[in-house]
N, C-alpha and C positions, 0 to 999 in steps of 0.2 A: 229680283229682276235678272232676268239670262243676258250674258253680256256675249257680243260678237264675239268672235276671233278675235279679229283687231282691237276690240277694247280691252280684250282678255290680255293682248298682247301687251298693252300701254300699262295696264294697273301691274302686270308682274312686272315690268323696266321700271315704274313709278318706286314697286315693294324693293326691287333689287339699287336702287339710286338713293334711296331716303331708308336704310332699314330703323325697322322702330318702327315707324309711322304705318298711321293704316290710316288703308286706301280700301274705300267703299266701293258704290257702283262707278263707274264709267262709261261713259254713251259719246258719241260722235253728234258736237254741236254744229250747229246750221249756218257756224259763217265760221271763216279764216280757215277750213279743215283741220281745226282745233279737237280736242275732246275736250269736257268736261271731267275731273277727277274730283267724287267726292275724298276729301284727304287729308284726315286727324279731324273730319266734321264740318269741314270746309271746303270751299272750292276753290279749285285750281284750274287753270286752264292748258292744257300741254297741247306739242304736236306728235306724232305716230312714232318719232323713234325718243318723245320721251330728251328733246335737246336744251329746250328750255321749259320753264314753269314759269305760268304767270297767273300772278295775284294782280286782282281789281275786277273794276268793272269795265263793262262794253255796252258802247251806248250806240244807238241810230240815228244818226246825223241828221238824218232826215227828221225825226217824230220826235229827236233829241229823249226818246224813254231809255231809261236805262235798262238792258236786257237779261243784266244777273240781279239789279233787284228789281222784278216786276213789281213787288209789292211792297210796301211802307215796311221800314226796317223793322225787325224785329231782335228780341236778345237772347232771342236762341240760333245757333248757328246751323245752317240751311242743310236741306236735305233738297236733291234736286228738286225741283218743281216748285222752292222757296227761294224767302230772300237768302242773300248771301252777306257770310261774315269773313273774317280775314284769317288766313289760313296761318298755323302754328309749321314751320317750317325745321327741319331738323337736319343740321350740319353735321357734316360727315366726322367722323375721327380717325388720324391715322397717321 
């Protein structure tokens, strides 16, 4: 998958923030003007300059579905367009 500018942007500040960690695809999700980061296999949620990262899920108040797992969990961890598992996070040293 060809990734925008802007996600291009987000996954090198993601690679430059967490080094070690890989960071997959990146796509701009459809609420909070969030991305998605796939990242160590899992998903992250960031904003565009990369300020915070977050882990969990995002639900719809409305329809109460939960929107990162559409679908019944699974034990492999998600690749977009799956469910989602909990992301392996790696602390800085220095």
């Amino acid at each position: 998958m060809r990734l925008t500018p802007e996600a291009a942007g987000v996954k090198k500040l993601l690679e430059s923030r967490f080094p070690g960690a890989t960071v997959g695809v990146v796509v701009k999700s459809p609420y909070f003007d969030l991305y998605e980061a796939q990242f160590d296999e899992r998903l992250v949620y960031t904003d565009a300059k990369v300020t915070y990262v977050m882990v969990g899920s995002v639900y719809d108040a409305s329809t109460k579905q939960n929107l990162t797992r559409a679908a019944p969990a699974q034990a492999e961890p998600r690749r977009l367009g799956q469910p989602a598992a909990w992301p392996r996070v790696h602390a800085r040293q220095g």
